[in-house]
C-alpha positions as CSV (number, residue, x, y, z in Angstrom):
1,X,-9.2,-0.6,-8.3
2,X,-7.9,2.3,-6.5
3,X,-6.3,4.9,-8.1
4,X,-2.7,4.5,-6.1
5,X,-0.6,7.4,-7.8
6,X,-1.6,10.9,-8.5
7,X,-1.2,11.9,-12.2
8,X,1.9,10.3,-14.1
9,X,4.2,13.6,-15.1
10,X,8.0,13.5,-16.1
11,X,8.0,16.8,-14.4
12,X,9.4,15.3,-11.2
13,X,11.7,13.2,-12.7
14,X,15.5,13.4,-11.8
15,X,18.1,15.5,-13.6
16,X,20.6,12.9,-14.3
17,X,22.6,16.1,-15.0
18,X,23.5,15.8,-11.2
19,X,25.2,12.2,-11.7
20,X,27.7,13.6,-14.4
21,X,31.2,12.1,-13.8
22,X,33.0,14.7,-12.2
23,X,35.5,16.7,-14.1
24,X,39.2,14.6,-15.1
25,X,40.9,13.6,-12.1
26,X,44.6,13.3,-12.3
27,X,45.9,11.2,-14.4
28,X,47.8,9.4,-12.3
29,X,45.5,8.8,-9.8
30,X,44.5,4.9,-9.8
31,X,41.1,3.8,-12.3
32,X,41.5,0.0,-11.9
33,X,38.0,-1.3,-12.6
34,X,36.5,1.4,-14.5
35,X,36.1,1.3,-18.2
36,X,39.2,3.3,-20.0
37,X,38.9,5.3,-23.9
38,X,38.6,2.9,-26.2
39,X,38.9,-0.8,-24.4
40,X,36.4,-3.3,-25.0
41,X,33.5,-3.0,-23.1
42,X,33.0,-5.9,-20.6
43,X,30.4,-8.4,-21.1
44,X,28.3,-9.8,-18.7
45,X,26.4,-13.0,-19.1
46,X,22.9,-13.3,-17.6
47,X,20.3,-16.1,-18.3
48,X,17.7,-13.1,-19.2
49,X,17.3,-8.9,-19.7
50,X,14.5,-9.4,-17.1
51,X,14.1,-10.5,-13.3
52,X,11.7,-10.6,-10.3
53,X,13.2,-8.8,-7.5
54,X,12.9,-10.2,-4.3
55,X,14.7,-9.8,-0.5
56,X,16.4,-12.6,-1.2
57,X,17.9,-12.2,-4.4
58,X,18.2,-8.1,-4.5
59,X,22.0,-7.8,-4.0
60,X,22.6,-9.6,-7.2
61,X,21.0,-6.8,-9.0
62,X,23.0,-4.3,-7.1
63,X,26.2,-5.9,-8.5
64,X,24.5,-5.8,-12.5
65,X,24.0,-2.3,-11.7
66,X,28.0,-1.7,-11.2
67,X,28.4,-3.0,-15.1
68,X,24.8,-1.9,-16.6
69,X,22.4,0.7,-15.6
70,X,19.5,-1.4,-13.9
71,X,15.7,0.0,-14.5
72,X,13.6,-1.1,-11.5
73,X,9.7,-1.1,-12.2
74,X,7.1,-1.4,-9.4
75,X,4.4,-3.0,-10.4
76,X,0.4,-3.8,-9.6
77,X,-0.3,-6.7,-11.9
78,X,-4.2,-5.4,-11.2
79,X,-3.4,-2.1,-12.4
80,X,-4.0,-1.2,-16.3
81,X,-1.8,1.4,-16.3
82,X,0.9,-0.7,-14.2
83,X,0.6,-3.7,-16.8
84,X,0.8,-1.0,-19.9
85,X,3.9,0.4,-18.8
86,X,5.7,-2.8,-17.6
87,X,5.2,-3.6,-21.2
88,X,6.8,-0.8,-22.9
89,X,9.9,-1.0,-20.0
90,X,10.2,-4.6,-21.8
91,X,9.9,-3.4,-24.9
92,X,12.9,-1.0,-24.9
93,X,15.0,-3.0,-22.5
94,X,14.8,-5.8,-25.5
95,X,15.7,-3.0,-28.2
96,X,18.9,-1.9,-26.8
97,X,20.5,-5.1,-27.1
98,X,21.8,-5.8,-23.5
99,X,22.9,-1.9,-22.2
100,X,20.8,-1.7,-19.3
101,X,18.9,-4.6,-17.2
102,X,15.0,-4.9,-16.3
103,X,14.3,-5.8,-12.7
104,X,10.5,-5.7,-11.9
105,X,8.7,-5.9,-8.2
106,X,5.9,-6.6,-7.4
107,X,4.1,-4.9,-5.0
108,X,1.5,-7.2,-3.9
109,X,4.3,-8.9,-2.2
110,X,7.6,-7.5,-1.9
111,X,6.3,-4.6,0.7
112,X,10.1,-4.5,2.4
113,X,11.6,-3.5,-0.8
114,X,8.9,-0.9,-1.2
115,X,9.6,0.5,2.0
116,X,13.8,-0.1,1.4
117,X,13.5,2.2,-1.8
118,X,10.9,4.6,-0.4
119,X,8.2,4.1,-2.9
120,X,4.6,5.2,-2.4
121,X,2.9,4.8,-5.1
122,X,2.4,2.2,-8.5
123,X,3.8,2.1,-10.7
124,X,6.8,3.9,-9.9
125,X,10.1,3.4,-12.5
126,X,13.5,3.9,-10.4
127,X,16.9,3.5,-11.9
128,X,20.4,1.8,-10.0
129,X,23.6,3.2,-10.9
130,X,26.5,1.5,-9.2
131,X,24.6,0.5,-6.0
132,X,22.7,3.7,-6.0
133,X,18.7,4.2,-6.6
134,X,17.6,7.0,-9.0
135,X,13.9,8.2,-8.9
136,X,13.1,8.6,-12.6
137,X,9.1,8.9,-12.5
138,X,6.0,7.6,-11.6
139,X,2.6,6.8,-13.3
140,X,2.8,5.3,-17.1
141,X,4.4,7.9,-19.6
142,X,4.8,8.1,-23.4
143,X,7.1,5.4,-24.8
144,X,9.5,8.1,-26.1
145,X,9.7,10.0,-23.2
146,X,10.9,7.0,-21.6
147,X,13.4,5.9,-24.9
148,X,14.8,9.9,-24.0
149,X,15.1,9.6,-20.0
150,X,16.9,5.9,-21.4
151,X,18.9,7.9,-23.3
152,X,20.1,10.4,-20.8
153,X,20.8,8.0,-18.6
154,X,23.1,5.3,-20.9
155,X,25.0,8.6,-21.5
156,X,25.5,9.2,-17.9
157,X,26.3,5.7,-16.7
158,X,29.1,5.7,-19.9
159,X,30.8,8.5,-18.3
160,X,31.0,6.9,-15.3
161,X,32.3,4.0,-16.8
162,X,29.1,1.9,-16.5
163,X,29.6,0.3,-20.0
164,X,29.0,-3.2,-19.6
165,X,27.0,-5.4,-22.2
166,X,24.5,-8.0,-20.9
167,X,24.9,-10.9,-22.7
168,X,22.1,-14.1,-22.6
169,X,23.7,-17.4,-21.8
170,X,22.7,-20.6,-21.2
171,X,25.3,-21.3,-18.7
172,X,23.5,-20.8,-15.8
173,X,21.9,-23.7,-13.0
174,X,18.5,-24.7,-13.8
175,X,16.0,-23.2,-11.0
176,X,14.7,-25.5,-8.8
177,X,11.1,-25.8,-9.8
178,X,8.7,-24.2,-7.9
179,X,6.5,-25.9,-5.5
180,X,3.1,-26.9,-7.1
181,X,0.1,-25.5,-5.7
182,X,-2.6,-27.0,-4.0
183,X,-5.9,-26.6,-5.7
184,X,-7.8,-24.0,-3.4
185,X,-4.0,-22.6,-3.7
186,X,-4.3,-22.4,-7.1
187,X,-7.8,-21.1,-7.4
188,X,-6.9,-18.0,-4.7
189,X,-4.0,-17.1,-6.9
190,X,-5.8,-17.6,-10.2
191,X,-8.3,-15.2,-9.0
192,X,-6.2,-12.5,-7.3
193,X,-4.2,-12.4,-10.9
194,X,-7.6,-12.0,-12.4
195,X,-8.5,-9.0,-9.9
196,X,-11.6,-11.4,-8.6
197,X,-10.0,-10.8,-5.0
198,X,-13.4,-11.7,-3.4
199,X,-13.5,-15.1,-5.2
200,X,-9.6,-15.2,-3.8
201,X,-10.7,-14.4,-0.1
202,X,-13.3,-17.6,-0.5
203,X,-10.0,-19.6,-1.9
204,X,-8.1,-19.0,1.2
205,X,-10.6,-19.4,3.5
206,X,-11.5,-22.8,2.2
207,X,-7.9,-23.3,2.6
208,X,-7.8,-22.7,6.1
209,X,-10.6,-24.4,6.8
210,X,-8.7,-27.6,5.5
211,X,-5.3,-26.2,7.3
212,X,-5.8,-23.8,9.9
213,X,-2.1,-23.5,10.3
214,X,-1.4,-22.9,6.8
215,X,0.8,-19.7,6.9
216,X,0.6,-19.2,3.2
217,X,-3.1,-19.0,3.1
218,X,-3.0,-16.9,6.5
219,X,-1.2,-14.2,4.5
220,X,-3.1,-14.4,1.2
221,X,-6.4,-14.1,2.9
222,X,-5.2,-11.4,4.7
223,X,-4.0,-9.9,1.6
224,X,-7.2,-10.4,-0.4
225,X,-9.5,-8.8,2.1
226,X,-7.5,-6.2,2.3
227,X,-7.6,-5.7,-1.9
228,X,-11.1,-6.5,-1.5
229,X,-11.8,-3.3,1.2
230,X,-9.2,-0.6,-1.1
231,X,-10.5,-1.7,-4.6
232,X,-13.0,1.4,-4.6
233,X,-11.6,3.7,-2.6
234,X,-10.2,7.4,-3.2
235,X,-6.4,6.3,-1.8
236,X,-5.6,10.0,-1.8
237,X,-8.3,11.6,0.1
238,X,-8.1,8.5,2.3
239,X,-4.7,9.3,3.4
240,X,-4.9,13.1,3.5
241,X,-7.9,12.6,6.2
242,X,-8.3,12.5,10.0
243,X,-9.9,9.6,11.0
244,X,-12.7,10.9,13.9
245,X,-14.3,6.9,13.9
246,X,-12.9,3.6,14.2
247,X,-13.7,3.0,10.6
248,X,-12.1,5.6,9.5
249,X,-9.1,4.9,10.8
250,X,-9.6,0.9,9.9
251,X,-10.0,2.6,6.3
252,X,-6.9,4.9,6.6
253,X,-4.6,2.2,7.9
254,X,-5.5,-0.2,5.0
255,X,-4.9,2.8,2.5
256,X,-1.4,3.1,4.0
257,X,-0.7,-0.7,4.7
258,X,-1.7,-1.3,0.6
259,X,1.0,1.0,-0.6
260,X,3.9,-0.1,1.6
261,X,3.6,2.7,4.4
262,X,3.1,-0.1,7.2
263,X,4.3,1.0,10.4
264,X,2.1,4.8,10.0
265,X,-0.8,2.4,9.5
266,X,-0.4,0.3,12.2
267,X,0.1,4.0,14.3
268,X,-3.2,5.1,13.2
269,X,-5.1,1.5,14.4
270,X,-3.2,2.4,17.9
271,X,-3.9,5.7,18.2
272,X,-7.6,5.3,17.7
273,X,-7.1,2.4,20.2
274,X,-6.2,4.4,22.6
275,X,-9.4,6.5,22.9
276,X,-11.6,3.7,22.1
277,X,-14.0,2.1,24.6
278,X,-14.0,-2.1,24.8
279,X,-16.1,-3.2,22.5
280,X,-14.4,-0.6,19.6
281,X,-10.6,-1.9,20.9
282,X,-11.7,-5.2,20.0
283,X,-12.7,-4.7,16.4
284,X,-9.6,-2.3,16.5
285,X,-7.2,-5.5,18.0
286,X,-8.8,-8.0,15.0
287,X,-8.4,-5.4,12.5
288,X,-4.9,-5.1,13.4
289,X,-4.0,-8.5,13.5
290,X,-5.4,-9.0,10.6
291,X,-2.4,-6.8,9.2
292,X,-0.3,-8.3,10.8
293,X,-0.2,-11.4,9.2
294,X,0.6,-9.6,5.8
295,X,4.0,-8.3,7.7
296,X,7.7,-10.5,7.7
297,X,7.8,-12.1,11.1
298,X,11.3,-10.2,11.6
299,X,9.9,-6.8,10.5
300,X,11.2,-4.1,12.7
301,X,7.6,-2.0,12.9
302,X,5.9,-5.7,13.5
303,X,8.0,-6.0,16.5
304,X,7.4,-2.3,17.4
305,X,3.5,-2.3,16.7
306,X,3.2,-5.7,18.5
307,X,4.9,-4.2,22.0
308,X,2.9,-0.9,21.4
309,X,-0.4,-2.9,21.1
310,X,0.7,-4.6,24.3
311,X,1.2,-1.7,26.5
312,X,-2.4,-0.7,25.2
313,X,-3.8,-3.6,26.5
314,X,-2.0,-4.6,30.0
């Protein structure tokens, strides 16, 4: 797999130092809703310490992260180092006993919230403090580096009256069950879990050739092959290049598609449009639609992209 993060070091993570509660206000001025000296803390019941984040349930972590500090972990699932610190993240979420929550995305698939939280490479481990995103580090670190930066940060969110416990309850709606999966479905996911993503591709396209309007494997294919063409690849010197051929640039774009930066790789498949002759705009206008299909439909730099490509071609 590609290596998508330059060398894990706490060195740039942030001084939580800067989100100190400011000195005592007045005391008359008006605290309703923040945690006073020596009341009970507030407890919060959740059906688990741990969630998937997606667009459509995001917010609700936002409003955890006004009672309890929310640790936000972007994840590969096909990434070693990915899987080893997701693991510890568990680990010492579990042991402090409901002070601070455990979201996790998945980057595979939740590419707007990469892009919303400005994250550019996996795994990356951000914080929320009343609504408000912390970069702690990237790469996997050092279980008690982490348990200290956990520390720091339980100490800041207590003096800004972020001292909510996270209590497990049973008292929540039972999820609707998921959809089941249809066999070549099944197959296309079992592989890209198992990083076979050229046994996925074959999945998908067996899929499509049963339902050639099956959005879902339309995506997933697109998403395989594009696994398929990064696996091996430098990412870094990939992006810090200057694409001189169309496959260069077909390369660069996938590099910057793969770890969320979607609208500057659709930029570089236009620009090398534009200088292209017929035959190379074609592979170009596949290659790009092809990318496309792993966008939202109601993605801003889809729309913008799509009108660009347009003017290119008319």
């Amino acid at each position: 797999m590609a290596d998508f993060l330059s060398k894990a070091s706490l060195a740039g993570a942030v001084d939580l130092s800067s989100l100190r509660k400011p000195a005592a206000a007045n005391p008359n001025t008006d605290t309703q809703g923040q945690a006073t000296s020596g009341a009970a803390p507030t407890v919060l019941k959740v059906p688990d310490l741990t969630a998937l984040g997606t667009e459509s349930n995001i917010k609700n972590f936002v409003t955890i992260s006004q009672s309890v500090p929310v640790l936000i972990d972007f994840f590969a699932d096909d990434l070693a180092e990915s899987k080893s610190l997701s693991e510890k993240l568990k680990n010492i979420v579990t042991a402090r006993g409901g002070k601070v929550f455990l979201l996790r995305i998945d980057t595979a698939t939740q590419t707007q919230i990469i892009q919303a939280f400005g994250v550019t490479e996996v795994p990356t481990t951000l914080a929320m403090l009343k609504g408000q995103p912390i970069p702690l580090f990237q790469g996997d670190q050092p279980e008690p580096a982490i348990q200290e930066l956990i520390a720091k940060l339980l100490q800041v969110a207590a003096e800004n009256g972020v001292t909510a416990t996270l209590e497990l309850s049973a008292d929540f709606p039972t999820p609707t069950p998921e959809p089941q999966l249809s066999a070549k479905h099944q197959a296309a996911f079992d592989a890209m879990e198992s990083g076979d993503f050229e046994a996925a591709v074959s999945a998908y396209q067996a899929a499509l050739l049963e339902s050639p309007a099956d959005k879902l494997a339309v995506a997933g294919l697109a998403q395989a092959k594009l696994l398929v063409r990064t696996k091996d690849i430098d990412i870094d010197a990939v992006l810090a290049s200057e694409p001189n051929t169309v496959e260069q640039a077909k390369l660069k774009a996938d590099a910057q598609v793969a770890i969320g930066q979607t609208a500057p790789g659709y930029k570089t498949i236009l620009d090398m449009f534009a200088i292209s002759d017929k035959d190379q705009r074609e592979d170009l206008r596949r290659h790009l639609l092809e990318l496309f299909d792993l966008a939202q439909p109601d993605a801003p730099e889809l729309a913008n992209a799509r009108r660009a490509l347009a003017a290119l071609l008319y």
